[in-house]
C-alpha positions in Angstrom: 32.2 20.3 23.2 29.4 19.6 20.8 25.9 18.0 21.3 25.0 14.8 22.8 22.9 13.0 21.4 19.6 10.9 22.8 21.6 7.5 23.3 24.3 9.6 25.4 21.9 11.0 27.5 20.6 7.6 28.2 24.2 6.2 29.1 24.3 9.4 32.0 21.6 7.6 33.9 23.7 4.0 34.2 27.0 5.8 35.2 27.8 6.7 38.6 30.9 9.1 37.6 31.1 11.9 39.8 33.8 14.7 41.2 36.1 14.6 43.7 35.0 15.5 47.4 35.2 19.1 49.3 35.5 19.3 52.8 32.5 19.9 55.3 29.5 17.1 54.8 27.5 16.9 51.5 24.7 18.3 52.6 26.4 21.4 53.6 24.5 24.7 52.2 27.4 26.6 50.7 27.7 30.6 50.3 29.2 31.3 46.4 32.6 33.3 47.8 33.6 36.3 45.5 36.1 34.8 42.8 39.1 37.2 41.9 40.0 37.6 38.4 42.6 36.5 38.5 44.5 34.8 41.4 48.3 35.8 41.0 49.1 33.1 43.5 48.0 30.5 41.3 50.6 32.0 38.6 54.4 31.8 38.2 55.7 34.5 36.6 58.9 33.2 37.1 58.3 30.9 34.1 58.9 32.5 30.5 55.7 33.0 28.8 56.9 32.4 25.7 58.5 28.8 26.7 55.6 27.4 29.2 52.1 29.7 29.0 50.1 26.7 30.7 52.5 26.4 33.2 53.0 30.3 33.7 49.4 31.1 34.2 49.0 28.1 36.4 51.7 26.1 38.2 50.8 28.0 41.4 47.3 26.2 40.8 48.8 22.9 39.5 51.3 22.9 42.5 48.2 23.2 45.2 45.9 21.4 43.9 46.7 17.6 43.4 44.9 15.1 42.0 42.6 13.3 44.9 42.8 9.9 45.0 39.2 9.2 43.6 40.1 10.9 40.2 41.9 10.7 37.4 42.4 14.5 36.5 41.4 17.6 38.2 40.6 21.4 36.8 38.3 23.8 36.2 35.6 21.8 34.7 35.9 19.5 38.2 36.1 22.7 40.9 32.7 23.9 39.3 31.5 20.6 39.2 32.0 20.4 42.9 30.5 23.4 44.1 27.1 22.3 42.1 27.5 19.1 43.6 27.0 20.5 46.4 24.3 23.1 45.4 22.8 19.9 44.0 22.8 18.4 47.4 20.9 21.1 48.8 18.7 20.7 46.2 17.9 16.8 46.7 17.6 17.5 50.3 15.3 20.2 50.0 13.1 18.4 47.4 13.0 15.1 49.9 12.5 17.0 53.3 8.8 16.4 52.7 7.7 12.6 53.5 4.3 13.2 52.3 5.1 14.1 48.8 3.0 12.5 46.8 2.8 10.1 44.9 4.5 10.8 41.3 5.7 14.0 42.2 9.1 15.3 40.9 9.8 15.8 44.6 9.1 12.1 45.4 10.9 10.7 42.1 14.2 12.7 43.2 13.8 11.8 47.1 13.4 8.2 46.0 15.7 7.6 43.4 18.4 9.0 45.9 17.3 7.2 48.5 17.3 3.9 46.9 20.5 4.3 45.5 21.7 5.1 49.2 20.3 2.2 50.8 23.4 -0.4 50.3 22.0 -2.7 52.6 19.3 -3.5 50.7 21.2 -3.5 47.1 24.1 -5.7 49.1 21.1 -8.6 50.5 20.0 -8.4 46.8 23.6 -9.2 45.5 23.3 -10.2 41.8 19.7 -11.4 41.9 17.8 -8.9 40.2 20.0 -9.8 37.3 18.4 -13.1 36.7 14.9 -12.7 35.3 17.1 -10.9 32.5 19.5 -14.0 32.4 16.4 -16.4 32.0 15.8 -14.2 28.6 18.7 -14.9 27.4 18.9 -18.4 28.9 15.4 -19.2 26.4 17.3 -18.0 23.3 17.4 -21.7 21.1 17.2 -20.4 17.3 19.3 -17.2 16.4 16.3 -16.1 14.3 15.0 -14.8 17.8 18.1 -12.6 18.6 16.4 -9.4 16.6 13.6 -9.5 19.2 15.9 -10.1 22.5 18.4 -7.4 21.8 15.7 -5.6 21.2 14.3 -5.9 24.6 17.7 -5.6 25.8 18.2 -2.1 24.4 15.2 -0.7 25.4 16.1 -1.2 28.6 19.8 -0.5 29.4 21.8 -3.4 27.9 23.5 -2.8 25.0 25.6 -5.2 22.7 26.3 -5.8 18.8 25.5 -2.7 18.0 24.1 1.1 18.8 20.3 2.4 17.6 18.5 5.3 18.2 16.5 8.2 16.7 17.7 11.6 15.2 17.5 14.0 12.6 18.4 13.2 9.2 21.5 15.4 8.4 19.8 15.6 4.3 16.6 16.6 5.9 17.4 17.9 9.5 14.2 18.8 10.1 12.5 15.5 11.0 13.6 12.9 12.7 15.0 8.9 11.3 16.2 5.8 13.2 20.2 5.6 12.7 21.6 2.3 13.3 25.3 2.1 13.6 28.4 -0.1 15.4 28.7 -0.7 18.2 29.0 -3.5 20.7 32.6 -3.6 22.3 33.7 -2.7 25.9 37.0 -2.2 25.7 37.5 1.9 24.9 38.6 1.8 21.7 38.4 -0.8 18.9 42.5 -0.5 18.4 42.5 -1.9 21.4 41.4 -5.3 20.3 44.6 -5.2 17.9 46.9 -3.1 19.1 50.5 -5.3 19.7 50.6 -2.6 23.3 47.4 -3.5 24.4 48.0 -7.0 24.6 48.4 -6.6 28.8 44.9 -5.1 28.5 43.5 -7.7 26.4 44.5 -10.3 29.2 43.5 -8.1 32.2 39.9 -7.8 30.4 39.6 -11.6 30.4 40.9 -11.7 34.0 38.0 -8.8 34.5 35.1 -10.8 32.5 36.1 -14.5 34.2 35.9 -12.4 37.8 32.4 -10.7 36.7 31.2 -14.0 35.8 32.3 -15.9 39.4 30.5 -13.1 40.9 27.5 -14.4 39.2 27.4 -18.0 40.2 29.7 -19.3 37.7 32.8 -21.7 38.6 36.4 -20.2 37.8 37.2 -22.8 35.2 34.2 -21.9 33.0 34.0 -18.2 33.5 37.5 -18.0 32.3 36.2 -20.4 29.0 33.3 -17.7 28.7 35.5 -14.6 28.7 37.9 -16.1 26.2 35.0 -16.5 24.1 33.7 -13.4 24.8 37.5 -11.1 23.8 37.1 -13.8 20.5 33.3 -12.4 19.7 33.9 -8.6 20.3 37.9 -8.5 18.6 35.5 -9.8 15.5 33.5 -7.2 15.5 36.0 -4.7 16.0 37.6 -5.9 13.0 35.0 -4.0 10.5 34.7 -1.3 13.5 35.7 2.8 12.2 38.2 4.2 13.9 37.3 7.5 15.8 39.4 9.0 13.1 37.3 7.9 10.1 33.9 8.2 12.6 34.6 12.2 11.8 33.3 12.1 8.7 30.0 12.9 8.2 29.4 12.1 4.3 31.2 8.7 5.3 28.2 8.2 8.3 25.7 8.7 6.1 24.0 5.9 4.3 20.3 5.9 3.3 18.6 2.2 3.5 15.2 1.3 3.5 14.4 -1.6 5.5 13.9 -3.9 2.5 17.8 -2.9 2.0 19.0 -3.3 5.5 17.6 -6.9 5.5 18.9 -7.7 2.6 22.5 -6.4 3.9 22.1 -9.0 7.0 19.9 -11.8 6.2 20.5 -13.4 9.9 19.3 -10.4 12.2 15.9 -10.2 12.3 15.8 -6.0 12.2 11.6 -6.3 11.8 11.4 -8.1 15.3 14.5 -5.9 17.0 12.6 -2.5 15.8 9.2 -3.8 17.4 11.1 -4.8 20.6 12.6 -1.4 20.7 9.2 0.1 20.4 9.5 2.0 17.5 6.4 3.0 15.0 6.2 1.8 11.4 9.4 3.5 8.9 10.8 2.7 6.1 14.2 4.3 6.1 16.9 4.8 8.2 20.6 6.0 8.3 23.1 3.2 8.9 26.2 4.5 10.0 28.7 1.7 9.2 26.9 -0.7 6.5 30.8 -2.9 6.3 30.3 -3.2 10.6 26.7 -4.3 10.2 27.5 -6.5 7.2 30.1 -8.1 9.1 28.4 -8.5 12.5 26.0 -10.6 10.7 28.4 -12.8 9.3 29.6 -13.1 12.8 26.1 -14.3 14.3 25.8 -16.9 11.7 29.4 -18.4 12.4 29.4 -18.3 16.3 27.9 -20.7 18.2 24.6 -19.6 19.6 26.4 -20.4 23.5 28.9 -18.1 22.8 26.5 -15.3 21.9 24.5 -15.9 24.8 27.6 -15.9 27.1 28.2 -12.1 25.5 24.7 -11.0 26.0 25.1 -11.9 29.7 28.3 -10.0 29.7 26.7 -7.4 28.5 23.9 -7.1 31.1 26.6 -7.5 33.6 29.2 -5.2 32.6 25.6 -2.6 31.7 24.6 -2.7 35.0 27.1 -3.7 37.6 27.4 -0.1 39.1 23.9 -0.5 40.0 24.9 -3.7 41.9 26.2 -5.4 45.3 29.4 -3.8 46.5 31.2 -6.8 45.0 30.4 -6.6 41.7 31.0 -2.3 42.0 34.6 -3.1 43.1 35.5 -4.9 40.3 33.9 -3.2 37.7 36.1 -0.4 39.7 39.0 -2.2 39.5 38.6 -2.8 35.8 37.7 0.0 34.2 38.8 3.0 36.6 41.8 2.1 38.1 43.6 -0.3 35.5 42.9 1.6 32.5 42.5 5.5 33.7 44.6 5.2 36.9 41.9 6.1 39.2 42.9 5.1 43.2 39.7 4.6 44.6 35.9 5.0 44.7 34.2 8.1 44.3 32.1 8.5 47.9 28.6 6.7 47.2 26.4 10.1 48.0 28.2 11.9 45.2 27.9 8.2 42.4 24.6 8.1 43.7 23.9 12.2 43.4 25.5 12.3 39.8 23.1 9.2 38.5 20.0 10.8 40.3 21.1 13.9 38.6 21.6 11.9 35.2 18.4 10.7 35.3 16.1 13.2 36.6 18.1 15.9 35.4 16.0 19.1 34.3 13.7 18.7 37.1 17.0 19.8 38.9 17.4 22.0 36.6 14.2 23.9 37.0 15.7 24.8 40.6 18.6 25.4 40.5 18.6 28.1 37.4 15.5 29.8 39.9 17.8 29.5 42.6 21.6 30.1 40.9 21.5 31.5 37.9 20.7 35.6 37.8 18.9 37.3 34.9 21.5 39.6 35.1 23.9 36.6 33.7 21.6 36.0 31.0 21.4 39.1 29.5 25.4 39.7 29.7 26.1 36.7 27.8 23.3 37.0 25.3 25.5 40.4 24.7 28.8 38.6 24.7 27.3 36.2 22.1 25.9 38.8 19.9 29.4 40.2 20.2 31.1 37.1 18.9 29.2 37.0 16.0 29.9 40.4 14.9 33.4 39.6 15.6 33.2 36.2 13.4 31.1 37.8 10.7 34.0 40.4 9.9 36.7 38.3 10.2 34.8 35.9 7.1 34.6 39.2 5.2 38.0 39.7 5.1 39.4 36.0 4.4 41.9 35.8 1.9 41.5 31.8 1.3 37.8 32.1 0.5 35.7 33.5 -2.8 33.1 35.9 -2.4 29.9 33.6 -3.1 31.2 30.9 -0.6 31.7 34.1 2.2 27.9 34.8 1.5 26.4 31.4 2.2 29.1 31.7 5.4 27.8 34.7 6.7 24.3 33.9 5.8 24.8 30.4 7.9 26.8 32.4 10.7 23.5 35.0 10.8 21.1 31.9 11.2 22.9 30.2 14.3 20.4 29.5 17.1 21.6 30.7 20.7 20.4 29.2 23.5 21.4 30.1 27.3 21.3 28.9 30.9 18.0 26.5 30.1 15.5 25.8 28.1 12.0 27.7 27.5 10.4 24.4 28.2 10.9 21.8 31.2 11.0 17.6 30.4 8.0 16.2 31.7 9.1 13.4 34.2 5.3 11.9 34.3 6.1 8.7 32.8 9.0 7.9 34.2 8.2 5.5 37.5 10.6 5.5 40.4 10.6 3.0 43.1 11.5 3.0 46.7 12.4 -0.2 46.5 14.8 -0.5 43.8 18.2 1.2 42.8 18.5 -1.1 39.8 15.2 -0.5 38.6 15.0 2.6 38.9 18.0 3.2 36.1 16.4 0.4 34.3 13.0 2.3 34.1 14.5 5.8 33.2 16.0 4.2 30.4 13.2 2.4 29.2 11.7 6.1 29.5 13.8 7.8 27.5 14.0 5.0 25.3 10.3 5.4 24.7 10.5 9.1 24.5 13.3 8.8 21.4 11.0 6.2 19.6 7.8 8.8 19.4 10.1 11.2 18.1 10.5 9.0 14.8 8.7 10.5 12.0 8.1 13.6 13.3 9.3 17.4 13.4 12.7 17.7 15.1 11.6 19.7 18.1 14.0 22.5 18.3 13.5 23.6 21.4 15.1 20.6 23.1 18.2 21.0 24.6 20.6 17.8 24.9 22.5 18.7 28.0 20.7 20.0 31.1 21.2 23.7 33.0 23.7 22.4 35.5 26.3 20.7 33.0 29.4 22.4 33.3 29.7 22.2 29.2 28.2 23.4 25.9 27.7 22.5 22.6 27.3 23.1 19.2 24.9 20.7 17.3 25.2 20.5 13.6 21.7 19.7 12.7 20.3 22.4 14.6 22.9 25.0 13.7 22.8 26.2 17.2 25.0 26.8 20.0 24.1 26.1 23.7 25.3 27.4 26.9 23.8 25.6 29.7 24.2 27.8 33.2 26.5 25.4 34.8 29.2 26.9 32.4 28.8 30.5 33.4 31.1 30.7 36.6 34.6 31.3 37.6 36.6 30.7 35.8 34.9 30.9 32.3 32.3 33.6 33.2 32.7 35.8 36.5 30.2 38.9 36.9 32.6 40.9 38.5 35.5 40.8 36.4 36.7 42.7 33.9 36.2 42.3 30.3 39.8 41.3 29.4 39.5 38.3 31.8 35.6 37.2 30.7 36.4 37.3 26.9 39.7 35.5 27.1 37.2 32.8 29.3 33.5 32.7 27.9 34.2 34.5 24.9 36.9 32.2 23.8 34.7 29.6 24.8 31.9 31.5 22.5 34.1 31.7 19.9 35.0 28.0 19.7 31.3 26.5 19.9 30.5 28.9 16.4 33.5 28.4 14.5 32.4 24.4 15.8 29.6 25.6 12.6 32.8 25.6 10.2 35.0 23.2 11.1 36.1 20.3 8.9 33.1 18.7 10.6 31.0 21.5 10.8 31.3 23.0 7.4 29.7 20.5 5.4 26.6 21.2 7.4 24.4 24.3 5.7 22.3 26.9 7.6 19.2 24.7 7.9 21.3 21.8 9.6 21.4 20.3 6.4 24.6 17.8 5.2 24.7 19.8 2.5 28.2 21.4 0.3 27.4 24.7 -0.2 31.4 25.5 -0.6 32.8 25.8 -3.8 35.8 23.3 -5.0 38.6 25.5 -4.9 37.6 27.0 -1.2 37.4 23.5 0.2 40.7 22.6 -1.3 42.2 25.8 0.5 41.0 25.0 4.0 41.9 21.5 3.9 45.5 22.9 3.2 45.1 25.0 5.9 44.0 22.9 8.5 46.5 20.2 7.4 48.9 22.6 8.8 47.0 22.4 12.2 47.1 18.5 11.9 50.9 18.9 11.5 51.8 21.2 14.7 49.5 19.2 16.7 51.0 16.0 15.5 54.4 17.4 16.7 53.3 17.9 20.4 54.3 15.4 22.7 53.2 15.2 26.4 54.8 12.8 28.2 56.1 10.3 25.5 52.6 10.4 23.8 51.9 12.5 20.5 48.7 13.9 20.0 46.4 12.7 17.0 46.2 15.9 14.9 43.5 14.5 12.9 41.3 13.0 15.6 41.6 16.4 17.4 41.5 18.7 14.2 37.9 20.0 15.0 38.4 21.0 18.4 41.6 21.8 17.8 40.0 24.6 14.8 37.3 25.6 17.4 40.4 26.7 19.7 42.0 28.3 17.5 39.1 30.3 15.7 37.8 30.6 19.4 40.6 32.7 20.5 40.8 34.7 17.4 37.1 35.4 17.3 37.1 36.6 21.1 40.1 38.3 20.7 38.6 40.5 18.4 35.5 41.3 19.6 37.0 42.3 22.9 39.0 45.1 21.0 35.1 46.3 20.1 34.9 47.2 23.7 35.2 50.5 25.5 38.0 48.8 28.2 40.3 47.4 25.5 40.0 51.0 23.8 41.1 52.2 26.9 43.9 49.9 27.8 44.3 50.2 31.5 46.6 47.7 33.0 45.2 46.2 36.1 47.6 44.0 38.6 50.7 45.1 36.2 49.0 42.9 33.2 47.9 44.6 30.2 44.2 44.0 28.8 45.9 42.1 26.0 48.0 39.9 28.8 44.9 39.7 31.0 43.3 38.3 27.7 45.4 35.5 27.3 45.7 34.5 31.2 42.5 34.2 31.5 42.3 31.7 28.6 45.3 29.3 30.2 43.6 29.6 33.6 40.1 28.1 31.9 42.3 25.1 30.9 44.1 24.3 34.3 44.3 20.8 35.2 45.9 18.1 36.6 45.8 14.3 34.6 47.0 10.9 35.5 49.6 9.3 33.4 47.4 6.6 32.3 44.8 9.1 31.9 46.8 11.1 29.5 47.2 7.7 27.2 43.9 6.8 26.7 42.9 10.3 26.7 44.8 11.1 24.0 44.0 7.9 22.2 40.2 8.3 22.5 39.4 11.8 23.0 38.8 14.5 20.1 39.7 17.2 22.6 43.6 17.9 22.9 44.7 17.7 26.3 44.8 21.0 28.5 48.3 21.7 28.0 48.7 21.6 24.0 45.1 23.4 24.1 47.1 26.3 25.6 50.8 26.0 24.4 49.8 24.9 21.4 47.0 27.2 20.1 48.8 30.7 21.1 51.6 29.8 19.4 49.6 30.5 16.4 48.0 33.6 18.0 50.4 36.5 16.7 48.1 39.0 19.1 49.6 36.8 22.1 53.4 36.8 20.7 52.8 41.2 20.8 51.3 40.7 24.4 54.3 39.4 26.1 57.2 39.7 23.4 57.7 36.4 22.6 60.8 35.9 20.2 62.3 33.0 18.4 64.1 30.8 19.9 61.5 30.8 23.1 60.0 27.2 23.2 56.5 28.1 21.8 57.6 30.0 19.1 56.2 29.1 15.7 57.7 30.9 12.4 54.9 32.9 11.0 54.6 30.9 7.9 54.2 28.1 10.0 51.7 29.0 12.2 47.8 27.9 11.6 45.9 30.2 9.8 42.1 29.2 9.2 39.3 31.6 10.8 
């Protein structure tokens, strides 16, 4: 769970993702119910703890609630995201009621961006058509010189393709803001997938997906299949020079200063002068370039393909950027494609909560603004402002007493600890939506002006201050985030229900949720990621050589266990996951401790027959409930940094001695780790 950055944001306003559907209609005004605790009939205590926790504190869960047909996985993070779909709803509704609104208004941006979106009889009549003034761009491309200025266009607006560009701190000076240029271009998942010998299926079915795209456009079977060949040829090409999400975790390796002069220099055949004033950004002259072997490489690519080919991908790209936007047909096979053959999905997510979700993406904090007035207490607020400041008293002593780590490196720790920013529920200041134009008219462009807006919005940031008061996900997100370059930890309100935060519970149950969740966002700040990041947000080593030698030990131990867990046939990446897999872990053990601070641990009343140390530890394997998809699992586990649910439980406790205490766990029960084996970092 760490920050998002500006092109991400962007990305939220093309895709229609959304959660799965309750009952009653989606206007329905809903009343929060009163969340228990902890809900023994979602447990089975039948199950040994020690052998299965996941499944002890939540098989009665996993058993009743399956996964609905228009999802690939279901948990906590989806039941909240339902209920503020629905608060959402209410939200739209009550914003639109007014037919009067005028002109420019956040009330008539939001009632006509939903609206438009809505209106499928008017996006259907319009088919593929509003795809063709961009075609006739592309279609005018004769000398590859001009290529800097089209993609240009083409980013600014939505369509991506050879590689990614936006604007962001410099992690040596993380106070202002640089242009960062780095790979991109592919739309298969992952760029392993271009090579791998098990992907091969894939690698047809995309071609089969592509050739179908394309005859949705206007072009003849025969050809469109000839396009898409060319197209898997163009993209495995640049994949070749392409990191792997693996060596993308590495900060120092991301990190390249260039000037301009340099980056022309490093590709002679991409006009970068032309692509930066298409783009709309002010006069630099230096950037970050991510991967300079990918952009090397993509330009020895341009030069060698034929100028058809690469107009055949840019079309692809505005197709495959936009097709969600599009007539139904074009929606069903990007479906087909892309959520049920590779994630397993069965069918379409309802169109009021696709449509909902991108109106929500894309006019997000003006949302935002009502719901926190209208869902989020003060009350809240202020008791997780005091869990937080807990957390950091908690992380703070544990530093003190590390045995791995020297004294002067615990003082630049503890000073960096000291200086993390907290934010929570929503930000001081609101995004002003002036500039950004919605149409009745126009689903399509509609997304294609909000990203044009927040396109223009990143460029005037170049140069300048980094503003921290900006947050990078909005106050409904059901997530947080900790941001390296801003050393701060965020907590949007979305995140502060059942069952991560619930008012009414006790302690036990809201430190094993939020806390833990607390916990992992701050030791995100020393992670192997996170750690070579100073207090200032600075890529900066402030450790000495012998210390960084000692945690790399120790987390190689973490790499190891989770390298070992297998779910379903399919071992987890221990060192794509290591950073969230150290967050977990230091998570726990930071919220463990800070709840022993408290006047109800101290006590130690059992409630229900659990302890306050069992209560603890249930609560944390109820946060991670979930249901997954086979196929949802694989590419999960091959693409995502996060663990899945079940190793993020089984897995980190058994190198929780506090949790082997709470419910005796001996060896020879199937979690068990041998203390010298167990992970031992924060």
């Amino acid at each position: 769970m760490k920050k998002k950055n500006a092109i991400a944001m962007m990305i939220l306003c093309t895709m229609a993702t959304g959660c799965a559907e309750k009952q009653g209609e989606p206007n329905e005004t809903t009343e929060k119910e009163v969340v228990p605790a902890i809900n023994l009939a979602y447990m089975d205590q039948s199950i040994k703890p020690g052998d299965d926790f996941f499944r002890y504190a939540n098989k009665g869960w996993l058993d009743t609630h399956p996964i609905p047909e228009e999802y690939t996985t279901f948990g906590a993070f989806t039941e909240i995201d339902q209920q503020n779909e629905l608060l959402i709803q209410d939200i739209i509704n009550e914003v639109s009621a007014d037919a009067t609104a005028e002109q420019g208004s956040v009330a008539q941006k939001i009632r006509d961006f939903y609206n438009a979106g809505m209106d499928t009889v008017a996006i259907n009549e319009r088919g593929y058509s509003e795809l063709l003034p961009y075609f006739e761009q592309v279609d005018a491309l004769t000398d590859k010189a001009q290529l800097g200025e089209l993609v240009g266009k083409m980013h600014a607006t939505g369509f991506g393709g050879f590689f990614g560009a936006g604007v962001g701190s410099d992690p040596k000076q993380a106070d202002m803001n640089i242009m960062h240029v780095m790979q991109g271009g592919l739309s298969l998942p992952d760029r392993d997938d271009y090579f791998d010998e098990g992907s091969q299926e894939m690698r047809e079915k995309y071609v089969g997906h592509i050739s179908n795209m394309f005859q949705l456009v206007g072009i003849d079977a025969e050809t469109a299949t000839a396009k898409a060949n060319g197209i898997l040829a163009f993209e495995t090409r640049l994949a070749e020079k392409s990191l792997t999400r693996v060596e993308r975790r590495d900060p120092d390796r991301t990190y390249n200063k260039f000037t301009r002069v340099q980056l022309s220099e490093k590709t002679p055949n991409f006009c970068w002068d032309n692509y930066f004033n298409a783009v709309g950004a002010p006069a630099f002259d230096s950037l970050n370039v991510g991967m300079p072997d990918f952009l090397g490489n993509m330009d020895e690519v341009i030069s060698s393909t034929n100028i058809e080919v690469i107009k055949d991908y840019m079309k692809w790209k505005i197709i495959t950027g936009s097709a969600s936007q599009l007539s139904d047909d074009l929606v069903a096979e990007d479906f087909a494609f892309y959520s049920n053959y590779l994630y397993g999905q069965e069918v379409q997510q309802p169109r009021w909560r696709r449509i909902l979700n991108a109106t929500d993406g894309c006019l997000g904090e003006a949302i935002g603004q009502i719901y926190v007035e209208k869902h989020f207490p003060a009350e809240a607020k202020a008791r997780m402002e005091n869990l937080v400041a807990n957390l950091k008293t908690s992380l703070g002593e544990r530093i003190k007493v590390l045995d791995w780590m020297d004294d002067a490196t615990k003082e630049k720790a503890l000073h960096k600890l000291a200086c993390i920013n907290v934010k929570v529920g929503y930000p001081n200041k609101w995004k002003d939506y002036s500039k950004y134009e919605v149409t009745a008219d126009s689903y399509f462009q509609n997304i294609r002006n909000a990203v044009r807006f927040e396109n223009d919005e990143e460029m005037a940031k170049l140069g300048k201050p980094v503003d921290k008061e900006e947050w990078f996900m909005t106050p409904q997100t059901v997530n947080a985030y900790y941001s390296p370059d801003m050393n701060e930890i965020v907590f949007p309100a979305g995140i502060l229900q059942p069952p991560f935060f619930n008012q009414n519970a006790d302690d036990a149950v809201n430190y094993g949720g939020i806390g833990v969740v607390i916990g992992h966002e701050m030791t995100h700040g020393f992670d192997d990621q996170g750690r070579k990041y100073d207090e200032k947000g600075n890529l900066n080593d402030w450790w000495t050589e012998e210390d960084a030698v000692r945690f790399n030990e120790r987390t190689q131990q973490l790499v190891k266990l989770f390298n070992e867990f297998e779910l379903r046939g399919n071992h987890i990446n221990g060192e794509l996951t290591l950073g969230e897999n150290i967050a977990d872990l230091g998570g726990l053990n930071i919220a463990w401790d800070a709840y022993q601070m408290t006047e109800e641990a101290q006590r130690n009343e059992s409630i229900d027959g659990f302890t306050p140390a069992q209560r603890f530890f249930i609560s944390y394997g109820t946060v991670w409930r979930n249901n997954i998809r086979d196929k949802a699992l694989e590419r999960r586990i091959k693409e995502d940094v996060h663990s899945p649910a079940e190793a993020r439980v089984n897995r980190a406790l058994g190198s929780m001695p506090h949790f082997y205490e709470a419910f005796e766990c001996v060896e020879g029960d199937k979690m068990y780790i041998a203390p010298e084996e167990r992970a031992k970092i924060w």
